[in-house]
C-alpha positions in Angstrom: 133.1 121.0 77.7 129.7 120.8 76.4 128.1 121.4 80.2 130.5 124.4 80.2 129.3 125.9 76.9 125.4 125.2 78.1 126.1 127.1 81.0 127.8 129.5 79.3 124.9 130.5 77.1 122.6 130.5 80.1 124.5 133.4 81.9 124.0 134.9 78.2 120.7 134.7 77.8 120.5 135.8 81.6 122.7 138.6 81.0 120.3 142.4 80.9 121.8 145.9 79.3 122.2 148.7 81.2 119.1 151.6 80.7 120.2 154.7 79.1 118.3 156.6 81.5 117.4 160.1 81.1 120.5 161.7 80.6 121.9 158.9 78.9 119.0 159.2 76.3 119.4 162.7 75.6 122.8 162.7 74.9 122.4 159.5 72.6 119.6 162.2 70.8 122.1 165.1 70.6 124.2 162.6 69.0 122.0 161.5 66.6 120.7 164.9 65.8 124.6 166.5 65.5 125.7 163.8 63.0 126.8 164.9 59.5 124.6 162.8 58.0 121.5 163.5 60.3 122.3 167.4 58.7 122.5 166.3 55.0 119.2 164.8 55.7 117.5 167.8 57.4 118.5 169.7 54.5 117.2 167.3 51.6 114.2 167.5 53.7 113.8 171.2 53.7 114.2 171.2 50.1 111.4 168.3 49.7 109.0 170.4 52.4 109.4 173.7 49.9 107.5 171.5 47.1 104.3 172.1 48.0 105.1 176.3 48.5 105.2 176.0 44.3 102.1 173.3 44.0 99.9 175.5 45.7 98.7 179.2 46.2 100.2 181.2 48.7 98.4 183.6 51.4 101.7 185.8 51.8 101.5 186.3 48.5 98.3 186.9 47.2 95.1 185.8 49.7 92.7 186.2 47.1 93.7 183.3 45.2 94.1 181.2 48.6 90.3 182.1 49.0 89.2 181.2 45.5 91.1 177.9 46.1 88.9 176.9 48.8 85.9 178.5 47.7 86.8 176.0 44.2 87.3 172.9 46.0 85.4 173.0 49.5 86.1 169.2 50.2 89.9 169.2 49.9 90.5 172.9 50.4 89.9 173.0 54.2 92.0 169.9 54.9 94.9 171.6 52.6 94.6 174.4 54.8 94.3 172.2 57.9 98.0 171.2 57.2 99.1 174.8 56.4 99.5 173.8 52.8 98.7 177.2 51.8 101.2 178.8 54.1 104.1 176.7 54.1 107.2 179.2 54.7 105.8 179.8 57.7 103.8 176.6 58.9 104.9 174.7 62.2 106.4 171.5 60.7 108.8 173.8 57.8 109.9 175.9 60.8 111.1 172.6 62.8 112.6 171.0 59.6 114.1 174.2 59.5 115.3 174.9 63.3 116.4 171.1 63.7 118.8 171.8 60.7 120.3 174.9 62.6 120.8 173.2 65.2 122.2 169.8 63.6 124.7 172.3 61.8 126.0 174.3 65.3 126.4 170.5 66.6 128.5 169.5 63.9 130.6 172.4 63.7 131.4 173.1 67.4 133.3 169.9 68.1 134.7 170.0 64.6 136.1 173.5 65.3 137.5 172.6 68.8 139.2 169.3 67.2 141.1 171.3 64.2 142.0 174.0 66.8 143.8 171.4 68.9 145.0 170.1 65.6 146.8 173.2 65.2 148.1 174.0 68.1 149.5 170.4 68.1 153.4 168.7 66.5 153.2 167.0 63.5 152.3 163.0 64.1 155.0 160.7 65.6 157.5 159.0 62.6 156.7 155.9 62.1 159.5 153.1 62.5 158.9 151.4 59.0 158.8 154.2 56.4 158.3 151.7 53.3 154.7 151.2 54.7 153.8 154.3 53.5 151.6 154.6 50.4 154.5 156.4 48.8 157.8 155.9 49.3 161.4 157.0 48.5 164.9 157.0 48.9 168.1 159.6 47.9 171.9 158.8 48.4 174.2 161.6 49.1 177.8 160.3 47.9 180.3 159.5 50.6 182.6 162.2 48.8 179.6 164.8 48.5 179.0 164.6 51.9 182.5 164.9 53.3 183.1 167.7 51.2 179.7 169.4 52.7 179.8 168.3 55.8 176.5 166.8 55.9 176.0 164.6 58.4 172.4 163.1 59.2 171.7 165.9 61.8 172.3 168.5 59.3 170.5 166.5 56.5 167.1 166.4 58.7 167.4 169.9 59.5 167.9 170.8 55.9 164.8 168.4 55.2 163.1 170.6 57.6 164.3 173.7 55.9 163.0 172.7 52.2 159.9 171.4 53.6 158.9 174.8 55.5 159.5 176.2 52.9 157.0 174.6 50.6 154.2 175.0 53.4 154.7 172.6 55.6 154.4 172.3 59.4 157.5 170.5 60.5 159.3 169.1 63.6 162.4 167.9 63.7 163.1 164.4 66.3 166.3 162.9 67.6 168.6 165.3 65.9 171.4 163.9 68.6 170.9 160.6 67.6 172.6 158.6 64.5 168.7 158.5 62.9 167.3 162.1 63.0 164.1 162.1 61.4 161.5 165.2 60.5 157.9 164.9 60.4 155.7 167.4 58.4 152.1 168.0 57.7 150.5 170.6 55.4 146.7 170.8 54.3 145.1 171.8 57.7 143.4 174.7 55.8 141.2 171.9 54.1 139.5 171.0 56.7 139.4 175.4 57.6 137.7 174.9 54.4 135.1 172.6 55.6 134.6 174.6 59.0 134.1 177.9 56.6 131.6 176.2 54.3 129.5 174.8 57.5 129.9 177.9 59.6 128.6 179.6 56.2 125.6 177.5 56.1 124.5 178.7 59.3 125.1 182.3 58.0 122.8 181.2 54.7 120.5 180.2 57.0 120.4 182.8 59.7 119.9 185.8 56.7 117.0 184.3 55.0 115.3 184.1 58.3 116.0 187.7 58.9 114.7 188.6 55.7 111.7 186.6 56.0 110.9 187.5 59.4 111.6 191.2 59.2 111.6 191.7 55.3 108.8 193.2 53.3 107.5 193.3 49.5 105.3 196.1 48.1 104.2 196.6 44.3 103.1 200.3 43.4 101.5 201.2 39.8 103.0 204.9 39.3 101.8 207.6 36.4 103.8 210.1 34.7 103.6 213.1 37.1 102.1 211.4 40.1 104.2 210.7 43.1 104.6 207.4 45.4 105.3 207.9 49.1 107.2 204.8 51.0 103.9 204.0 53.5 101.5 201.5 54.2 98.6 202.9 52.2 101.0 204.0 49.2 100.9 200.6 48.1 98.9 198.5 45.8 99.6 195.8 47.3 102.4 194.5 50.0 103.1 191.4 51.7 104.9 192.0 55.2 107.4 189.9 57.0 106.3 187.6 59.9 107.7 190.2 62.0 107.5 193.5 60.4 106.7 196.6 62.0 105.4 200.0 60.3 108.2 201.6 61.4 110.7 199.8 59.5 109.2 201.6 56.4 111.4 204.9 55.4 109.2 207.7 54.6 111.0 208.2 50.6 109.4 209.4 48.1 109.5 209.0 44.2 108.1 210.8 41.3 107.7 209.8 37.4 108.6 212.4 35.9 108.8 210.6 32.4 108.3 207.3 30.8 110.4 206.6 27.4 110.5 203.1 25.8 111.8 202.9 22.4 110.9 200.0 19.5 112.7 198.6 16.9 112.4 200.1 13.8 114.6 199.0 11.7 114.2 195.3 11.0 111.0 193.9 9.6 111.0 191.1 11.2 111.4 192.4 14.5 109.3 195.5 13.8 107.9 197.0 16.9 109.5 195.4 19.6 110.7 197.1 22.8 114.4 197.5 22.7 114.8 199.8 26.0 112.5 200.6 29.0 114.0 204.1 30.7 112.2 206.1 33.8 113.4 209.2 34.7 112.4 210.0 38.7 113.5 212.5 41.5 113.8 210.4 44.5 113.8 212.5 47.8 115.0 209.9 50.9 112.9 212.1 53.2 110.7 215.0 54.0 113.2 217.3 54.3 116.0 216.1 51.7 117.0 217.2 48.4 115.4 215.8 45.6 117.6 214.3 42.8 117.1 212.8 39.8 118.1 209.0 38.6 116.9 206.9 36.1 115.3 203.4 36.5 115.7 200.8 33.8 114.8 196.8 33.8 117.5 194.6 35.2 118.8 197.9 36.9 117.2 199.2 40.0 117.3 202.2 42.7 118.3 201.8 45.8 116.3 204.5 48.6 115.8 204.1 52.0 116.9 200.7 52.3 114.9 199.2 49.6 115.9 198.0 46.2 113.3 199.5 43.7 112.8 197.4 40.1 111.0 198.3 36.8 108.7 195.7 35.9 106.4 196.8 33.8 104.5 199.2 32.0 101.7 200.8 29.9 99.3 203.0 28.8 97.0 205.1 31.4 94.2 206.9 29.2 93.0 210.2 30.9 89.7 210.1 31.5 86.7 212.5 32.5 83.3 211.0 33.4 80.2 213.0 34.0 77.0 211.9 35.9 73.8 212.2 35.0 73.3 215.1 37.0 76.5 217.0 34.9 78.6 216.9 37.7 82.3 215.4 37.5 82.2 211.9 39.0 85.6 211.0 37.5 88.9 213.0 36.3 92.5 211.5 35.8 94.5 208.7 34.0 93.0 205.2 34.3 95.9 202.2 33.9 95.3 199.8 31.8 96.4 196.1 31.3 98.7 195.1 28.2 97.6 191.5 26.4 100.0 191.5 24.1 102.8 193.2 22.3 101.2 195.6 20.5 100.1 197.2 23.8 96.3 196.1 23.2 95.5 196.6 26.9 92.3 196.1 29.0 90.5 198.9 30.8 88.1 199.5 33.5 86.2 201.8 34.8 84.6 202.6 37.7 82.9 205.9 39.2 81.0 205.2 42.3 80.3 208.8 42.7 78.2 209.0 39.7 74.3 210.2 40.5 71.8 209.2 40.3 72.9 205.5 39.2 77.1 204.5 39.7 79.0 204.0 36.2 80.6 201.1 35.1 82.7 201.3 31.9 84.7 198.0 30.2 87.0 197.2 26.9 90.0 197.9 25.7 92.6 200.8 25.3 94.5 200.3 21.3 97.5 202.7 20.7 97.0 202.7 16.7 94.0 201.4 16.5 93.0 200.4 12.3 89.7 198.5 12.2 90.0 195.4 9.6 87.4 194.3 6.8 84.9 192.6 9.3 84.9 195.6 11.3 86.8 194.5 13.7 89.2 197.2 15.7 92.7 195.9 16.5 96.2 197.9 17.2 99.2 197.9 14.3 101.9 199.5 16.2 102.6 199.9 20.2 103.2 204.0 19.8 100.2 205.9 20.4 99.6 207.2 16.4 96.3 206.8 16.6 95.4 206.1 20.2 91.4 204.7 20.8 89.1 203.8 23.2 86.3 200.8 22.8 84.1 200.5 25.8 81.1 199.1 27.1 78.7 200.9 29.5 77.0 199.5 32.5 74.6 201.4 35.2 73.8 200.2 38.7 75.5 199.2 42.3 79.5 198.1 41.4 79.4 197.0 45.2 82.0 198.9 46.5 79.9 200.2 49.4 79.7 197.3 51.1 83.2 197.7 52.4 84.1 194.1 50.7 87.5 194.5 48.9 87.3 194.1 44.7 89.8 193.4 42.0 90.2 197.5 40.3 91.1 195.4 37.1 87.7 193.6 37.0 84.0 194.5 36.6 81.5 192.3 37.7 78.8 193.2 35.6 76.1 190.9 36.9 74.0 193.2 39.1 74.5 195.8 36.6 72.4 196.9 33.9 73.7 197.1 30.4 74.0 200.7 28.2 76.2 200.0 25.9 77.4 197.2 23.8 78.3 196.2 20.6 75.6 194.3 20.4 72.8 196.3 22.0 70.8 198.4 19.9 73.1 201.6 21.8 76.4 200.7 20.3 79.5 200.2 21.9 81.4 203.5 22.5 84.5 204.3 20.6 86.8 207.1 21.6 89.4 208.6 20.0 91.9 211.4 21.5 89.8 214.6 22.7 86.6 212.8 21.6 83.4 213.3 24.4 80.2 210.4 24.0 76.8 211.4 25.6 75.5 207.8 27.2 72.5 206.5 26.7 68.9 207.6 29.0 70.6 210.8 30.2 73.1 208.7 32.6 76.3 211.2 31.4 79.0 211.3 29.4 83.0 210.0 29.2 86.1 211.9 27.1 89.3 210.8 26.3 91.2 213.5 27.4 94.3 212.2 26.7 97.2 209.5 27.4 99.5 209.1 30.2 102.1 206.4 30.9 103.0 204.6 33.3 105.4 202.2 35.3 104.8 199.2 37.6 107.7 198.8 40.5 108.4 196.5 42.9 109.5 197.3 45.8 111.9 194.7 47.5 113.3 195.0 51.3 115.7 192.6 53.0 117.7 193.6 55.9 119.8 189.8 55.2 120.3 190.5 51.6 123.5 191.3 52.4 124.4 189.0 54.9 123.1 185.9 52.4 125.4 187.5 49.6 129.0 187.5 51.8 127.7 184.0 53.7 126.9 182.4 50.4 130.4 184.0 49.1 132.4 182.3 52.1 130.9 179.2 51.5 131.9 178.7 47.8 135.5 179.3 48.8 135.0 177.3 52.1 133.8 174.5 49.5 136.4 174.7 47.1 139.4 174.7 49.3 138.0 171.5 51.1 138.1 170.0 47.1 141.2 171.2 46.1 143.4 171.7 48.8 144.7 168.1 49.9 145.4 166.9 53.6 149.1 165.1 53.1 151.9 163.9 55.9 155.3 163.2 55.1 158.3 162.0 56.9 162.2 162.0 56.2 164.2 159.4 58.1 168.3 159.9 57.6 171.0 157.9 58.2 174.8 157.4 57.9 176.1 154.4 55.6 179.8 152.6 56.9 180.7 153.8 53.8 180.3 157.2 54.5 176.8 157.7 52.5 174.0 159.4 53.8 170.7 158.1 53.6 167.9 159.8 53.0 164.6 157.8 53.1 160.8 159.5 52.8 157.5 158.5 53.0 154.1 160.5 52.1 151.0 159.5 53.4 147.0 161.6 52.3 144.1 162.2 54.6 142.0 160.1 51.7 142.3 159.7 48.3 144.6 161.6 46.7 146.0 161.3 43.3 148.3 163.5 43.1 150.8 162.2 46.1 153.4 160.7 43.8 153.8 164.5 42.5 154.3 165.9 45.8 156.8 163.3 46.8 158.8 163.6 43.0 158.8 167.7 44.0 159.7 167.4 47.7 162.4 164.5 46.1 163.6 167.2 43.3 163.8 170.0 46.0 165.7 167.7 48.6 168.4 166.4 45.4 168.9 170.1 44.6 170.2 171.5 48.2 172.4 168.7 48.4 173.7 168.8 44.2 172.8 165.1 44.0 171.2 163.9 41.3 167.3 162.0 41.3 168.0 158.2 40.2 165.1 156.6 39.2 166.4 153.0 38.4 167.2 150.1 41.2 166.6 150.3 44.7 166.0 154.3 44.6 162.5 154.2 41.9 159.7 155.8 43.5 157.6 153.4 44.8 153.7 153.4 46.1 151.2 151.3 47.5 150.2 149.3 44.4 153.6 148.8 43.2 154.8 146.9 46.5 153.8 143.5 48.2 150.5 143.0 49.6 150.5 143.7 53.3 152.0 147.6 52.4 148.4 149.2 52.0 147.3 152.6 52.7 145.0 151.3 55.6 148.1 149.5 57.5 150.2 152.8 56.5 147.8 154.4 58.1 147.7 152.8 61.8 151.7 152.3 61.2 151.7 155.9 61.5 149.3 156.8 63.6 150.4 154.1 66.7 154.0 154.4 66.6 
């Protein structure tokens, strides 16, 4: 025996697996890659590779402060960029996480599909032989006299089994109704695992939208003043940030005017004195050239839709008119400059710059105050966000801004440090103060600015996505996908009868859930209830006919051996 087992391990040792080979390799990848569980982790993947898209500046959506970032930190900025940290939604490694988990999900779902359709189209499973196996079971007595005054006989008992059970949503099948032991077997719950299929298939749908809308999507953010007009093209914009595939032609050639900007402020409470209540913009929107105008009105939380494009208020402000001259007396600026609110009180920086000024460019900085008071120091500052008593406190600079050089510049900054200084609170010139209709001669003949007047004005954003849509009615179908494979439970049930010598019929049933389910001794005290009431027989719970499940029977009578018990035999 012992030589035996010695040579036995030698052929073991000996003994050399097959190679996968090529194919064989591939399909054990495809396997791998198709798993449920490969998918779950694609997609907590995804969600860990989006991290960094909030950690760190953007290009798509504002370049400027990409470059600043690298400019800042020239030893890690270049590697950062080197892994694509600064463009992440479109980097190579978040587009494979991201194409690997579409294709992990069409893997899974395919088979899954074709096994539930052949689950449909096929009978309800064989009856097993030992229905007391089950993980519920139970049994109902029709009287010998109850059943001769009926004529029920164990055929006609199984087909009325059959009958109750369709009727409660069941798929059923009736077996050796000739026979002296007719039995039914049902199933019901196929539509969870429809569920399942819907949420997947959904997934793929979430999926496939936001890549539309990303590839072929586009955001654009337009500053608008009352009376001036926006037209839907590239060089209307103040800024806009294109999809990976967008085209200029996808842009509708709409139009939209401000023709008035109200906003209205509490002023009835103390403590909330001043604050905005509502924001309203009334605009005439024409969808193109040669349509009719009409009017709508835009209000936060509540956007237009025109030419494909969701248009949203959000924000606003003051735009002081403005007219500069040059030193030479000729008009080197005219029209409403926007400036930037700081607070709540509409205290709002300006700029200004007039590049066409002569001999020297202008250069004007400070702040815009709507009712401006000026306290005991001296100090101006604004008491209420209406224009009462509307002023304008600048600084004046002379000399190249820079914009000739054809290098792009922030309009809401002035870089004053190739610029020579005219003005100032604390230059022996003053600062310049400006109220409504007011003109101030500058300093060394260089011109003069007036505050013509005050303008408002409204900041959109302008929001395309062709699979808007499509993400709204996937999303949608996968909620209810989800909650039906929650809710809606997977059960089989069979009904065995039989005739007693006495002249009884037996009835015996056993229930049996895809899973955990704890609401199978309900189902079987309903189906029991609905059974006792077609045949007038009363439900006895006491003796040999108590309801009886897994836990309450001998060891041995578990759900798993239920389980093969009725899926063998």
């Amino acid at each position: 025996m012992t030589k035996e087992k010695e040579s036995s391990r030698e052929v073991r040792s000996d003994a050399v697996l097959p190679a996968l080979g090529f194919t064989g390799t591939l399909r054990w990848a495809w396997t791998q890659l198709t798993s449920m569980r490969t998918a779950l982790f694609l997609l907590l993947l995804l969600a860990v590779a989006a991290v960094p898209g909030s950690l760190f500046p953007q290009r798509s959506a504002n370049p400027e402060v990409v470059t600043q970032y690298i400019q800042d930190n020239p030893d890690t900025g270049p590697v950062l960029d080197w892994f694509q940290l600064f463009d992440v939604y479109s980097s190579v490694w978040f587009s494979a996480i991201y194409l690997l988990l579409f294709i992990s999900l069409i893997g899974c779902v395919i088979p899954r599909a074709m096994a539930h359709g052949r689950a449909l189209r096929s009978q309800p499973p064989r009856t097993p032989k030992r229905l007391s196996r089950m993980p519920v079971y139970g049994t109902l007595e029709i009287p010998a006299a109850r059943a001769a005054e009926s004529a029920i006989t164990p055929s006609s008992a199984a087909a009325d089994a059959a009958a109750v059970l369709k009727k409660r949503g069941y798929r059923v099948e009736v077996r050796d109704a000739e026979t002296d032991r007719p039995s039914v077997g049902a199933e019901r719950g196929l539509s969870k695992e429809l569920g399942n299929l819907v949420f997947h298939t959904s997934l793929i749908g979430v999926l496939v939208s936001v890549a539309v809308g990303s590839l072929f999507g586009y955001n654009g953010q337009k500053v608008i003043v009352e009376g001036d007009s926006f037209v839907n093209t590239l060089v209307g914009y103040d800024s806009f940030t294109p999809g990976s595939n967008f085209s200029g032609d996808q842009l509708e050639p709409y139009s939209i005017r401000l023709d008035a900007f109200d906003v209205q402020f509490d002023r009835s409470q103390p403590t909330n004195y001043g604050s905005p209540i509502d924001f309203t913009a009334n605009v005439t929107t024409q969808d193109g050239p040669g349509a009719e105008p009409e009017e709508q009105v835009l209000k936060v939380n509540d956007p237009i839709t025109i030419g494909g494009t969701s248009v949203y208020l959000v924000g606003n402000g003051y735009a002081p008119v403005v007219t500069i001259r040059d030193g030479e007396g000729n008009v080197a600026l005219e029209g409403p400059v926007v400036s930037v609110p700081s607070d709540g009180l509409y205290t709002s920086l300006v700029v200004i710059k007039a590049p066409d000024a002569k001999p020297e460019q202008l250069g004007f900085v400070g702040f815009f105050l709507p009712t401006a008071f000026v306290d005991e120091a001296g100090v101006s500052f604004s008491r209420d966000p209406d224009p009462f008593n509307p002023q304008l406190n600048l600084n004046a600079y002379y000399g190249d801004l820079g914009l000739d050089e054809g290098n792009p510049k922030n309009v809401y900054v002035l870089d004053t440090e190739d610029l020579t200084e005219l003005n100032s609170r604390t230059s022996e010139n003053g600062g310049i103060t400006l109220g409504a209709e007011e003109t101030y001669e500058l300093p060394e003949g260089k011109g003069s600015i007036t505050f013509e007047g005050l303008r408002r004005y409204v900041a959109l954003d302008v929001h395309h996505d062709p699979g808007q849509l499509g993400a709204l009615v996937f999303s949608t179908l996968a909620l209810t996908g989800l909650s039906a494979s929650l809710f809606i439970g997977r059960r089989r049930l069979w009904v065995r009868t039989g005739a007693h010598a006495d002249g009884r019929v037996m009835v015996e049933y056993g229930l049996l859930a895809r899973g955990s389910d704890h609401r199978l001794p309900g189902e079987a005290k309903a189906v029991e209830g609905l059974l006792a009431k077609r045949w007038l027989v009363q439900q006895q719970r006491t003796g040999e006919n108590e309801l009886q499940t897994a836990g309450s029977r001998a060891a041995g009578s578990g759900t798993g051996e239920s389980h093969n018990d009725a899926k063998d035999k």
